[in-house]
N, CA, C, O and CB atoms as a CASP TS submission, in Angstrom:
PFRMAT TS
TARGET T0000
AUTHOR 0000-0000-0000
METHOD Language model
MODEL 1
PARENT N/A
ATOM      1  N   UNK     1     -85.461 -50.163 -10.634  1.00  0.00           N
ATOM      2  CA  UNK     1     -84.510 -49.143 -10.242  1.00  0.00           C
ATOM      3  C   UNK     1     -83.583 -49.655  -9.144  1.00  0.00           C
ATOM      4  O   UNK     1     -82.414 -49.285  -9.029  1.00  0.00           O
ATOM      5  CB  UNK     1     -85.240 -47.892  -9.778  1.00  0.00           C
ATOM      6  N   UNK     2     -84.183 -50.521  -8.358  1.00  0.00           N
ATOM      7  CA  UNK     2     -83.384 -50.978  -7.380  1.00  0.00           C
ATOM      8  C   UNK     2     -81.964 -51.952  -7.780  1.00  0.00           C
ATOM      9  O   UNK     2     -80.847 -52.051  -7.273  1.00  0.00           O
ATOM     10  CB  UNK     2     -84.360 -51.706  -6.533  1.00  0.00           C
ATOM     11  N   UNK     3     -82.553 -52.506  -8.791  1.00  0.00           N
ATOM     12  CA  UNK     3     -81.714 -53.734  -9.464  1.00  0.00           C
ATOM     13  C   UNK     3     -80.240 -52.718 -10.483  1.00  0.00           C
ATOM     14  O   UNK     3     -79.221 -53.159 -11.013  1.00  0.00           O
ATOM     15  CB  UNK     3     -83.162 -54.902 -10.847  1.00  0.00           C
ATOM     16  N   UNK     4     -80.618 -51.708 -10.415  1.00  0.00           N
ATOM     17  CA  UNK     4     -79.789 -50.756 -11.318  1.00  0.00           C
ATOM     18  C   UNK     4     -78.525 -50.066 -10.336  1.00  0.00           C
ATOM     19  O   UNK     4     -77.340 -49.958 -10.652  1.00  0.00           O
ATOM     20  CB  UNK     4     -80.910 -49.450 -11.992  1.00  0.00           C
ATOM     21  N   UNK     5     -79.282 -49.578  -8.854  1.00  0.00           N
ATOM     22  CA  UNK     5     -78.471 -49.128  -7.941  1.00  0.00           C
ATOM     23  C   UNK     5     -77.707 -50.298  -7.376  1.00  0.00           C
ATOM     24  O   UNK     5     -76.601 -50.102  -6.874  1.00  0.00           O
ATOM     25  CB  UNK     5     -79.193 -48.380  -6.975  1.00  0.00           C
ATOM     26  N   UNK     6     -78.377 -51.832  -7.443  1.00  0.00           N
ATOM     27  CA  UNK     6     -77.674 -52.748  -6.603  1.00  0.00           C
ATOM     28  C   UNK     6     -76.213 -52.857  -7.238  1.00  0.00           C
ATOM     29  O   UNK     6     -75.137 -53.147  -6.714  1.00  0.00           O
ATOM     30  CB  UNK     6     -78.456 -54.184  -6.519  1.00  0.00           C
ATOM     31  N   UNK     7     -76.619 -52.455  -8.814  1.00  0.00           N
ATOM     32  CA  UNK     7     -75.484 -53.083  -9.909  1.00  0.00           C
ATOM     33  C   UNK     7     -74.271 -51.681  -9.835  1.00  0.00           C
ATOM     34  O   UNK     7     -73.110 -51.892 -10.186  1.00  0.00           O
ATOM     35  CB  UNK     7     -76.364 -53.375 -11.944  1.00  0.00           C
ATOM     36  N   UNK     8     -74.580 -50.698  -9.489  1.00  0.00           N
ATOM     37  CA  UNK     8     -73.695 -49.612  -9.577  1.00  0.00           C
ATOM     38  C   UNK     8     -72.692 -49.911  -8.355  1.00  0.00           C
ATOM     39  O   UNK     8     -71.490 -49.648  -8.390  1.00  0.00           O
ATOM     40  CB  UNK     8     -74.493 -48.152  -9.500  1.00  0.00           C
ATOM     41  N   UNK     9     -73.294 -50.438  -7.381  1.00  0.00           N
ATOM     42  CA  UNK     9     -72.723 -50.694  -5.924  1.00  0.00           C
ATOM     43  C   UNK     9     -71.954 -51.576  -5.988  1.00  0.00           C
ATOM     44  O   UNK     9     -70.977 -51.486  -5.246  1.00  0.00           O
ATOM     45  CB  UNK     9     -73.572 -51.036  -4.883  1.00  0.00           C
ATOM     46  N   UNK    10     -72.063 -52.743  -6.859  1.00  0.00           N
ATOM     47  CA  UNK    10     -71.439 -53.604  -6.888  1.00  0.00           C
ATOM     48  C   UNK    10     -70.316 -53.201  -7.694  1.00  0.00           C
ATOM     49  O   UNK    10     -69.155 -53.539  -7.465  1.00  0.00           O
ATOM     50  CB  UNK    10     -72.102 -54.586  -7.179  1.00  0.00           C
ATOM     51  N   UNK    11     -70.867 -52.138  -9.074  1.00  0.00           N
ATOM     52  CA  UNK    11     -69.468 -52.193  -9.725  1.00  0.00           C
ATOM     53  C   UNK    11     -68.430 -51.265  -9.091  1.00  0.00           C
ATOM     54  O   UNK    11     -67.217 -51.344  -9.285  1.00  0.00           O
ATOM     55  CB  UNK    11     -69.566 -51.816 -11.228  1.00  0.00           C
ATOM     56  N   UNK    12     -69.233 -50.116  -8.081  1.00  0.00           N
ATOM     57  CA  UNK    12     -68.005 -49.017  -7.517  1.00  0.00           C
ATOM     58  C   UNK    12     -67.221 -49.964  -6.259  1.00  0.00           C
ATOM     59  O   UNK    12     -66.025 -49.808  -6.008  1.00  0.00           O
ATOM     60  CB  UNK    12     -68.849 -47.240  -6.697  1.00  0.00           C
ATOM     61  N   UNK    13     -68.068 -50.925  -5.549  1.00  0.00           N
ATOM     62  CA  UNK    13     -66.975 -51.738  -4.952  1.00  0.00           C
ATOM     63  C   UNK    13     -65.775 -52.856  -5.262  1.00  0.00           C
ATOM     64  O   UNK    13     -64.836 -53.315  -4.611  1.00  0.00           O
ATOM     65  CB  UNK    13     -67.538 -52.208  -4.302  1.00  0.00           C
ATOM     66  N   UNK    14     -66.494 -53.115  -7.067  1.00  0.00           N
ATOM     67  CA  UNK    14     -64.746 -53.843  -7.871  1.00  0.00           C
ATOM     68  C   UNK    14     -64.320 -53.203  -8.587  1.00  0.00           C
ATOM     69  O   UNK    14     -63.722 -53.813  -9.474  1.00  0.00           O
ATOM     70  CB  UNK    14     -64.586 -55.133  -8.773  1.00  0.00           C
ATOM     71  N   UNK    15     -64.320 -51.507  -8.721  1.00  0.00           N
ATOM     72  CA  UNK    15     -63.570 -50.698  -9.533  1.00  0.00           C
ATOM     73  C   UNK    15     -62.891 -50.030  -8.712  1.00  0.00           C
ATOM     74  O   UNK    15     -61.669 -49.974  -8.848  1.00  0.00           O
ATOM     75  CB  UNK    15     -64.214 -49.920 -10.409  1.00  0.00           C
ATOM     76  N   UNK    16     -63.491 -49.424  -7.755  1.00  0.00           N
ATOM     77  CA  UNK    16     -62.939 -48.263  -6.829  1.00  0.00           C
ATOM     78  C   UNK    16     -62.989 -48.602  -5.149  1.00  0.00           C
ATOM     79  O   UNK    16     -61.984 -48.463  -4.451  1.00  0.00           O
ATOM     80  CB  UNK    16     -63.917 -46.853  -7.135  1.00  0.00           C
ATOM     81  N   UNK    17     -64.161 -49.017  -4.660  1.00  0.00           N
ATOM     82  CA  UNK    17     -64.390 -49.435  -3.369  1.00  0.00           C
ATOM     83  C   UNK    17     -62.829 -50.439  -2.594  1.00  0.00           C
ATOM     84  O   UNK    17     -62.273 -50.400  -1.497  1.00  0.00           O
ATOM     85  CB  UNK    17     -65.932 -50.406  -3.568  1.00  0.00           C
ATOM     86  N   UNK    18     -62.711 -50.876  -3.283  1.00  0.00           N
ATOM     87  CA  UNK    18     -61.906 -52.153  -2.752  1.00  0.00           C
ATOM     88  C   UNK    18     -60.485 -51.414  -2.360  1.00  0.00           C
ATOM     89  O   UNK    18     -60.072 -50.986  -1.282  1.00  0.00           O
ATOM     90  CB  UNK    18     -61.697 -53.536  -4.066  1.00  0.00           C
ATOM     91  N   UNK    19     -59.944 -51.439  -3.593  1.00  0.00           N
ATOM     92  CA  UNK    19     -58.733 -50.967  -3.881  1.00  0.00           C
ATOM     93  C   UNK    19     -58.203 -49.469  -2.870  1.00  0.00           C
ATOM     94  O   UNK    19     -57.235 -49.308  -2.128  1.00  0.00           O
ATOM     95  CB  UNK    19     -58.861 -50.706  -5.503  1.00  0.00           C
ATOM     96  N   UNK    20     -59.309 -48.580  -3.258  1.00  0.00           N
ATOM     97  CA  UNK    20     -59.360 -47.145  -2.069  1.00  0.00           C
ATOM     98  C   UNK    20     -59.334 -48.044  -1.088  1.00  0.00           C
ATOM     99  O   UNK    20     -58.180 -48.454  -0.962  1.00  0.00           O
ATOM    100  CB  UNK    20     -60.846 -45.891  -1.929  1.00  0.00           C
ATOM    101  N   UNK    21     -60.128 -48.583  -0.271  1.00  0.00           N
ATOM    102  CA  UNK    21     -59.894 -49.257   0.727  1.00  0.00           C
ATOM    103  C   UNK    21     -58.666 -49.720   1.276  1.00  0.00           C
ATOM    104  O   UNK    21     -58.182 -49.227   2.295  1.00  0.00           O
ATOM    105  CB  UNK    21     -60.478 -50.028   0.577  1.00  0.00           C
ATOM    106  N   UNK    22     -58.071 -50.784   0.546  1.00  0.00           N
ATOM    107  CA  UNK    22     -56.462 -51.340   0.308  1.00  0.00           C
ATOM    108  C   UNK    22     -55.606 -50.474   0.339  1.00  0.00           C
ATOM    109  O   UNK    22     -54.640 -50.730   1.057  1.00  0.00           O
ATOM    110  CB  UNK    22     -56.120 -51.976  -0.933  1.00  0.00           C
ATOM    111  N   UNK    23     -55.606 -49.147  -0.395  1.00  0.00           N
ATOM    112  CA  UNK    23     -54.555 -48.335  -0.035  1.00  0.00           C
ATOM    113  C   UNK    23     -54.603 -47.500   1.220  1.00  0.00           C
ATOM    114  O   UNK    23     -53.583 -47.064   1.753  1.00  0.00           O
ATOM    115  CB  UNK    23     -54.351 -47.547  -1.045  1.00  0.00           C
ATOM    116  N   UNK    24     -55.841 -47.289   1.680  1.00  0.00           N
ATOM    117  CA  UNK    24     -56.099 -46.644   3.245  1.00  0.00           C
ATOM    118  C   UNK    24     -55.178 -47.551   3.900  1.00  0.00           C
ATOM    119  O   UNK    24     -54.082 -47.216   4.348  1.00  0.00           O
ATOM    120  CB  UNK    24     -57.817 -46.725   3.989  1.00  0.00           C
ATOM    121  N   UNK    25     -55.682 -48.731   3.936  1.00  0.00           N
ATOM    122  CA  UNK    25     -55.072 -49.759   5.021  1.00  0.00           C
ATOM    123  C   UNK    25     -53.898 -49.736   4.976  1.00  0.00           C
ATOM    124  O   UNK    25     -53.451 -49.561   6.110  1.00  0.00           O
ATOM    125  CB  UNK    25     -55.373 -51.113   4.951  1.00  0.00           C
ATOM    126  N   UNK    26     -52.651 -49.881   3.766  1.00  0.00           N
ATOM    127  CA  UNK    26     -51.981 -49.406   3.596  1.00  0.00           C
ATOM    128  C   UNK    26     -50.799 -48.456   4.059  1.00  0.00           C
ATOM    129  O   UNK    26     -49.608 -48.613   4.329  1.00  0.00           O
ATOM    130  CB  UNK    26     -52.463 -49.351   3.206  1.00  0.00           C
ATOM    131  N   UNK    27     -51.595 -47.512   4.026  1.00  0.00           N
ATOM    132  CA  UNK    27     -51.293 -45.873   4.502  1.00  0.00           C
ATOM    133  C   UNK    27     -51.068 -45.707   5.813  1.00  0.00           C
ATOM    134  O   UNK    27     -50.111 -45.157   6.359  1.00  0.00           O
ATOM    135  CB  UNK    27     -52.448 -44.865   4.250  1.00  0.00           C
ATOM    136  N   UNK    28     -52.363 -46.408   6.453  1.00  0.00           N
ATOM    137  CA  UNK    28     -52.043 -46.449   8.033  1.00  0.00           C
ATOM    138  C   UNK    28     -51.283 -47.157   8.559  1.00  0.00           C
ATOM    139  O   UNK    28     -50.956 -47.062   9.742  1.00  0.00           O
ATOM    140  CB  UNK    28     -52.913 -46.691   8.760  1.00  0.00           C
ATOM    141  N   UNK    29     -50.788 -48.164   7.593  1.00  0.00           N
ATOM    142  CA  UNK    29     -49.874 -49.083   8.664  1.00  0.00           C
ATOM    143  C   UNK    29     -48.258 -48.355   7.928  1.00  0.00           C
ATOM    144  O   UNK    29     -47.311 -49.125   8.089  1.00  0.00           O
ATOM    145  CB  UNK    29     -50.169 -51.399   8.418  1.00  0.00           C
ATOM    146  N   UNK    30     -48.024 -47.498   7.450  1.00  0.00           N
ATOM    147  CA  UNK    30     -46.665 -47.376   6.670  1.00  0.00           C
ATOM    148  C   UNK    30     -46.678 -45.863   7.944  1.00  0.00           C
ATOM    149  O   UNK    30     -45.733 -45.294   8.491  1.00  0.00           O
ATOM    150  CB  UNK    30     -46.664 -47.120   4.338  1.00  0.00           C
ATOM    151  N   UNK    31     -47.704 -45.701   8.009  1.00  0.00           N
ATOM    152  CA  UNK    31     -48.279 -44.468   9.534  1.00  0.00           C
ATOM    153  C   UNK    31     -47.613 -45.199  10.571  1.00  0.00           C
ATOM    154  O   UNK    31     -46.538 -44.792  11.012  1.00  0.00           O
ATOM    155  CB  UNK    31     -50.362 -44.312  10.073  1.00  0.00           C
ATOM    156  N   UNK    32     -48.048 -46.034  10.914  1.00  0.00           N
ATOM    157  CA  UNK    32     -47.765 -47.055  12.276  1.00  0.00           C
ATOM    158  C   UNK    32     -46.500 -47.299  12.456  1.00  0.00           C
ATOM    159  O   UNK    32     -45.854 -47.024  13.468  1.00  0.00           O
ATOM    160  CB  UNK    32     -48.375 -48.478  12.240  1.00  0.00           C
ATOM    161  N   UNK    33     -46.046 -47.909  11.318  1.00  0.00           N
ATOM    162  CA  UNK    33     -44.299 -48.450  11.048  1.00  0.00           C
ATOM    163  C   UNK    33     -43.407 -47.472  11.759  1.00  0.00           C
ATOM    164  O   UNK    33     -42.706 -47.785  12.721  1.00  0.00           O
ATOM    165  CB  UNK    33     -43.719 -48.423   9.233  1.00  0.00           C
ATOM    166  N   UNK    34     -43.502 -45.665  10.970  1.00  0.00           N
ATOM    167  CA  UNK    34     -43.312 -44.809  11.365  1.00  0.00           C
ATOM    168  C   UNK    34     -43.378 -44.141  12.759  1.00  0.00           C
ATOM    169  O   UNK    34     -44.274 -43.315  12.930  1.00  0.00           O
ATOM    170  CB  UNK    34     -43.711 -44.516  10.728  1.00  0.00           C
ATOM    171  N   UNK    35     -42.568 -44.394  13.724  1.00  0.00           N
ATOM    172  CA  UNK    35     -42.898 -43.885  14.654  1.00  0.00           C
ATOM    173  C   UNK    35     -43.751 -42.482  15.094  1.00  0.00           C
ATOM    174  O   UNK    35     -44.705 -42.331  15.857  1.00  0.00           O
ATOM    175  CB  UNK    35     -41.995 -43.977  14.961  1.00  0.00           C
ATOM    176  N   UNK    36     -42.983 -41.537  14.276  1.00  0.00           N
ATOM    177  CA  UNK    36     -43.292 -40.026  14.693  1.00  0.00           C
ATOM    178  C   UNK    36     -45.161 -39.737  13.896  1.00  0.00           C
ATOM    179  O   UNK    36     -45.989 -38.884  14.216  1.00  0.00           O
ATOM    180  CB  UNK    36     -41.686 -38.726  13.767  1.00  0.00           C
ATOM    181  N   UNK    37     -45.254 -40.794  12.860  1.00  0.00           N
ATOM    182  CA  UNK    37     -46.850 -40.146  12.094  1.00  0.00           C
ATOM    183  C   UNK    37     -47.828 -41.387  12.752  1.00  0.00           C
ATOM    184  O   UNK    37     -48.905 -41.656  12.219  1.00  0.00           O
ATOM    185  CB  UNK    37     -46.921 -40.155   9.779  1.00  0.00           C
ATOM    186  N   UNK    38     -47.434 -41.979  13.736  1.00  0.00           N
ATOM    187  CA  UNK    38     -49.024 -42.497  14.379  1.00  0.00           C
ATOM    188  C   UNK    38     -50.364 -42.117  14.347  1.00  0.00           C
ATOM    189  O   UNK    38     -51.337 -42.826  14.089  1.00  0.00           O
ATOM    190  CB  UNK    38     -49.069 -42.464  15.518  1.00  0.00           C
ATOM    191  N   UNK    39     -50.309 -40.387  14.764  1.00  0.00           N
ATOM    192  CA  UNK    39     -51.556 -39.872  15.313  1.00  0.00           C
ATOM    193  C   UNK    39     -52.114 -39.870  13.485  1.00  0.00           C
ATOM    194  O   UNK    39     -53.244 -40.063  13.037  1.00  0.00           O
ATOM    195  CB  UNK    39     -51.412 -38.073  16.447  1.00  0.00           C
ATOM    196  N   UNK    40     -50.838 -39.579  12.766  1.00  0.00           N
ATOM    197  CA  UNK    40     -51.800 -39.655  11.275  1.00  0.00           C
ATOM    198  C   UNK    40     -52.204 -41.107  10.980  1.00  0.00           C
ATOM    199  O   UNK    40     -52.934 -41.185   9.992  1.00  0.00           O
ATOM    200  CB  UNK    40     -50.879 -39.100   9.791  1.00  0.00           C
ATOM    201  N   UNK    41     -52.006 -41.938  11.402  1.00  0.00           N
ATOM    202  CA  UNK    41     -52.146 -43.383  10.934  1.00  0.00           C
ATOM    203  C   UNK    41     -53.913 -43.960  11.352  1.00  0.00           C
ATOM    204  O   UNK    41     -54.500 -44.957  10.933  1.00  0.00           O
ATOM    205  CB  UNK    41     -50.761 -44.408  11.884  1.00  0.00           C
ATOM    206  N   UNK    42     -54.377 -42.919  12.287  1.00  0.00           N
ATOM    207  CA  UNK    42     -55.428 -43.224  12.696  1.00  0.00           C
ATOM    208  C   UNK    42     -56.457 -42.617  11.631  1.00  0.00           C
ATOM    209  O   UNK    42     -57.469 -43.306  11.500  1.00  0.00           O
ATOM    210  CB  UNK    42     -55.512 -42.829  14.059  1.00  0.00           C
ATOM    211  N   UNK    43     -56.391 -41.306  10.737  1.00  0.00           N
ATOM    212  CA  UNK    43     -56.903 -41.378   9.852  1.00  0.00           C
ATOM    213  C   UNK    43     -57.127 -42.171   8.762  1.00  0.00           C
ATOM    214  O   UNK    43     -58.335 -42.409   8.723  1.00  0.00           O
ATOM    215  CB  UNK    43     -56.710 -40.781   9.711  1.00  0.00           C
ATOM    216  N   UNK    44     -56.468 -42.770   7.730  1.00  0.00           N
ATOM    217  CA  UNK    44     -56.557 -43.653   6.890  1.00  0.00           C
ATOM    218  C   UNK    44     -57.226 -45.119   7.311  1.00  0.00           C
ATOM    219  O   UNK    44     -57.812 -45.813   6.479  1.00  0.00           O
ATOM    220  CB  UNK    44     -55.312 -43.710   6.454  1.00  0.00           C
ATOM    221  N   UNK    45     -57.069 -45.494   8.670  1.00  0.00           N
ATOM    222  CA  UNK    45     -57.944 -46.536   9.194  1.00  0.00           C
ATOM    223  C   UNK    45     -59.543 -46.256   9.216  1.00  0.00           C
ATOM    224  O   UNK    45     -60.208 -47.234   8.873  1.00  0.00           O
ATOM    225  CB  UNK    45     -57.477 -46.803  10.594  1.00  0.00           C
ATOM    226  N   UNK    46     -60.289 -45.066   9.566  1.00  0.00           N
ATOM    227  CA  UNK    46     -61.177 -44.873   9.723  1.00  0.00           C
ATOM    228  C   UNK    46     -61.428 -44.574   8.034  1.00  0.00           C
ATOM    229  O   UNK    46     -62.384 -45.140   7.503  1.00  0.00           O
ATOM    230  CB  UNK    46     -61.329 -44.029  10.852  1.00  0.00           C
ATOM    231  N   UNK    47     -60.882 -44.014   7.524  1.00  0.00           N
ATOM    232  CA  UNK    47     -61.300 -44.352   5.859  1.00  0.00           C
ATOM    233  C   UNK    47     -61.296 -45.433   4.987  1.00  0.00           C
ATOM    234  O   UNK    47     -61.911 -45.481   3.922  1.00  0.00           O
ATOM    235  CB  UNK    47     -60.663 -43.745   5.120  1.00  0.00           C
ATOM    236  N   UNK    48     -60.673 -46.198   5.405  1.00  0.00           N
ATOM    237  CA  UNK    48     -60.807 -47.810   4.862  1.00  0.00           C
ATOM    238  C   UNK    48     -61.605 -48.313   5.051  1.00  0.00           C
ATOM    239  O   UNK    48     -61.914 -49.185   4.239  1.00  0.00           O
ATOM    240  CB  UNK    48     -60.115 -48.722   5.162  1.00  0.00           C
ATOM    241  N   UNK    49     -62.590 -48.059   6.424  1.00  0.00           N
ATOM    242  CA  UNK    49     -63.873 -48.763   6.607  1.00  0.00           C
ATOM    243  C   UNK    49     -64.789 -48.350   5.661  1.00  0.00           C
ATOM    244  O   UNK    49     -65.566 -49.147   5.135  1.00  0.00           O
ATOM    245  CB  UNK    49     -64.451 -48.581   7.906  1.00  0.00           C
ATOM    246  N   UNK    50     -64.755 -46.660   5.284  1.00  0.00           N
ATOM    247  CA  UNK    50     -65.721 -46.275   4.347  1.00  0.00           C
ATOM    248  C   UNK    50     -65.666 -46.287   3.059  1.00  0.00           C
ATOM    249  O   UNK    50     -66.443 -45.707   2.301  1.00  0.00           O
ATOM    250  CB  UNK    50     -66.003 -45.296   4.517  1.00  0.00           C
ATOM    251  N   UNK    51     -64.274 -47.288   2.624  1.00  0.00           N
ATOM    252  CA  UNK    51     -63.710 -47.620   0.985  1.00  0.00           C
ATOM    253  C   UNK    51     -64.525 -48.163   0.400  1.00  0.00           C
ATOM    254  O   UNK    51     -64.358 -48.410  -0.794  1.00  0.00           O
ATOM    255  CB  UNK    51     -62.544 -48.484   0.706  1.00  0.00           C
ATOM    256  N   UNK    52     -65.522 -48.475   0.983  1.00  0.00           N
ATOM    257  CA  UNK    52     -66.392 -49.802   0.396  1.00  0.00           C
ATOM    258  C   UNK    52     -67.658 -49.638  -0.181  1.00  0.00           C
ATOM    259  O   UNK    52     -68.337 -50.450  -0.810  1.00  0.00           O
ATOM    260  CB  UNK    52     -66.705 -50.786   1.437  1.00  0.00           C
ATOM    261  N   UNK    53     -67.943 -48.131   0.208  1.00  0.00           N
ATOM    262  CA  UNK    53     -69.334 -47.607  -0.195  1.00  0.00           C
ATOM    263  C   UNK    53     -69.203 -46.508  -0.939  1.00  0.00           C
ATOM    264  O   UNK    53     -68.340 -45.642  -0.796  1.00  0.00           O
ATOM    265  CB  UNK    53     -70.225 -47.269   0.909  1.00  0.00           C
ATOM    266  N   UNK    54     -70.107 -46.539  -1.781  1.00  0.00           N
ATOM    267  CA  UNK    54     -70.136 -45.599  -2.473  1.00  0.00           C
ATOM    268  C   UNK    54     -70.113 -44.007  -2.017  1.00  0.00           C
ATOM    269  O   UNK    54     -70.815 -43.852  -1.018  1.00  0.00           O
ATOM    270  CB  UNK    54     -71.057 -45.924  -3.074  1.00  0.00           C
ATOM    271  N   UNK    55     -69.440 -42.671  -2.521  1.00  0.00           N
ATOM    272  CA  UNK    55     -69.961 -41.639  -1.624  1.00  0.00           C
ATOM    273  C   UNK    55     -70.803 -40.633  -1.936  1.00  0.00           C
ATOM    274  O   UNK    55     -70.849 -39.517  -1.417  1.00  0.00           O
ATOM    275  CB  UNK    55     -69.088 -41.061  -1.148  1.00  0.00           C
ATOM    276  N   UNK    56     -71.669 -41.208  -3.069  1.00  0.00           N
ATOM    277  CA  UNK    56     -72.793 -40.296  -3.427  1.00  0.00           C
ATOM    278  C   UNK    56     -73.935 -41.175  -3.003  1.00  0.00           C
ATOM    279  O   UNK    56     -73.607 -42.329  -2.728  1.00  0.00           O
ATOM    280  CB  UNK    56     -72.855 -39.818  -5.043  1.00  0.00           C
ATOM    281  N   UNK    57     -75.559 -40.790  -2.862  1.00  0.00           N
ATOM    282  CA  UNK    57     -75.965 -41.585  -3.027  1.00  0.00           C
ATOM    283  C   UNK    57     -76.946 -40.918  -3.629  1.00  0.00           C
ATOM    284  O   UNK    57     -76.788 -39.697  -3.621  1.00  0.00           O
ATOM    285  CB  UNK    57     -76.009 -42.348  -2.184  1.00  0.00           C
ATOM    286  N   UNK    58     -78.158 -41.420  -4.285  1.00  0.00           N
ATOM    287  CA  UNK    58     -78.933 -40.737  -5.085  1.00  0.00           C
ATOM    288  C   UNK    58     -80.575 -41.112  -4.669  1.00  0.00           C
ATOM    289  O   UNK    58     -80.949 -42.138  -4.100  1.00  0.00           O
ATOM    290  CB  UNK    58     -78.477 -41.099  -6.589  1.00  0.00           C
ATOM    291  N   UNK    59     -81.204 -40.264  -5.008  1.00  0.00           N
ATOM    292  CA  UNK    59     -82.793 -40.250  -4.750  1.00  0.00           C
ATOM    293  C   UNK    59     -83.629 -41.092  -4.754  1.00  0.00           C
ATOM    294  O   UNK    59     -84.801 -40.799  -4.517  1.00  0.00           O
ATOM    295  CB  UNK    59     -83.370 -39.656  -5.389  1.00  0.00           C
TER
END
């Protein structure tokens, strides 16, 4: 079972993990560029760290 969850983890971080990630990072810096949406730019940074994991996890 373990070998089943390792493989789901791996595939939600080269299907979805990565990429969500990439566009957070993204987001916050097009935030940053922007003078007036800074304070929003700090959101999408703190979600890019969590692009990488899955957000369910199971029993």
């Amino acid at each position: 079972m373990k070998l089943v969850n390792f493989l789901l983890n791996v595939i939600w971080l080269l299907f979805c993990g990565l990429w969500m990630a990439i566009g957070y990072a993204l987001a916050g810096i097009i935030c940053f560029v922007l003078i007036i949406t800074i304070p929003f730019g700090t959101v999408p940074r703190r979600s890019a760290s969590r692009g990488g994991r899955p957000a369910l996890r199971f029993a």
